[in-house]
N, C-alpha and C positions, 0 to 999 in steps of 0.2 A: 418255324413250323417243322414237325417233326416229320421223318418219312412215311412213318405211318398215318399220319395226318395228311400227306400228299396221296398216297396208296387210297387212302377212303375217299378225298376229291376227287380223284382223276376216275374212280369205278363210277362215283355219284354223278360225274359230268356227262363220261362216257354212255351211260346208260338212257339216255336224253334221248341220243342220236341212235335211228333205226341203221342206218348203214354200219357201226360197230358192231359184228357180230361178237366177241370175247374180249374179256380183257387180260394180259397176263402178266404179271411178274417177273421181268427177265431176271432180274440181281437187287438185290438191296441190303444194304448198311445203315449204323446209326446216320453216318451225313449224306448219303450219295443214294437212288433210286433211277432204276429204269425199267418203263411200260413198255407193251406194246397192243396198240388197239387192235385188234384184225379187221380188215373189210371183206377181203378175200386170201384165198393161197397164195397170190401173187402182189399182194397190196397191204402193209399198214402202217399206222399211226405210231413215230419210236418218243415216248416220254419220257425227258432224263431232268434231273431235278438235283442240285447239290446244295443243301441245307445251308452247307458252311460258306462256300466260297461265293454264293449267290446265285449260281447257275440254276439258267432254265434251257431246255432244247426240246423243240416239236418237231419230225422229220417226217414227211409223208415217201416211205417208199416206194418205188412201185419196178418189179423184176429186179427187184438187186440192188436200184438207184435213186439217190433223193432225190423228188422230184418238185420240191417247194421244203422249204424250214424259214424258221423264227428262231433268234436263240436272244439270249439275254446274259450277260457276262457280266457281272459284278454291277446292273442295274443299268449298262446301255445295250439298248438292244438292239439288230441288225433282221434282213429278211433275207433266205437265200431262194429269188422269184422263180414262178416256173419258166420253164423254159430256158433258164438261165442259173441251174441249182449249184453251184460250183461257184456264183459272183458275192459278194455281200451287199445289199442295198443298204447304204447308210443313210436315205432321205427322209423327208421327213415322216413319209407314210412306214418305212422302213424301218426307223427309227423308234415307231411306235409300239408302245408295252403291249400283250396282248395278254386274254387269257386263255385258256385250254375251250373255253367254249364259242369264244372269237376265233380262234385258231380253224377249231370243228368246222365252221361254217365257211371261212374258206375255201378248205378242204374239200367239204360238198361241192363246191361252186366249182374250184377245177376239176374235180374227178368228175361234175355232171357236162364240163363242157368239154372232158377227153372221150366221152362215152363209156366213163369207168363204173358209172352207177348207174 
């Protein structure tokens, strides 16, 4: 998949969900991209995508700090949980592929149970 073909998914996913107010373009290249969803001034969604080497990464930040990610590194994937954003889950729930719109709903579910949304 080409980055511009990730650029037009992640707007088309993004746009789903009411809590993503914008989507932006922080950098992109022919192999390499990276989003960022806004929720607020102090909260969003980092999507980085590297065509070649198979990289996916979703980071929820919030003031500065990731506060849950998924990443996927040459097709094994890890979680990094909340409350624990710094650890890598490698089990099996952890372990599990996700997609940007699996991700999304997560996302909702902690930010609804930090009183972020």
């Amino acid at each position: 998949m080409s980055t511009d073909a990730v650029e037009r998914e992640v707007q088309r996913t993004a746009a789903n969900w009411a809590f993503v107010r914008r989507v932006e373009t922080v950098d992109k290249t022919d192999a390499a991209i990276k989003l960022r969803l806004h929720i607020d001034t102090d909260c969003f969604i980092q999507v980085y995508t590297n065509t070649r080497k198979q990289i996916i990464s979703y980071a929820v930040v919030f003031n500065r700090a990731r506060i849950l990610g998924r990443d996927c590194d040459g097709g094994l994937w890890h979680r990094h949980p909340p409350g624990k954003p710094d650890q890598h889950d490698f089990s099996p729930d952890g372990q599990r592929a996700v997609s940007l719109d699996e991700f999304l709903k997560e996302t909702q579910q902690i930010l609804q149970d930090k009183g972020l949304l």
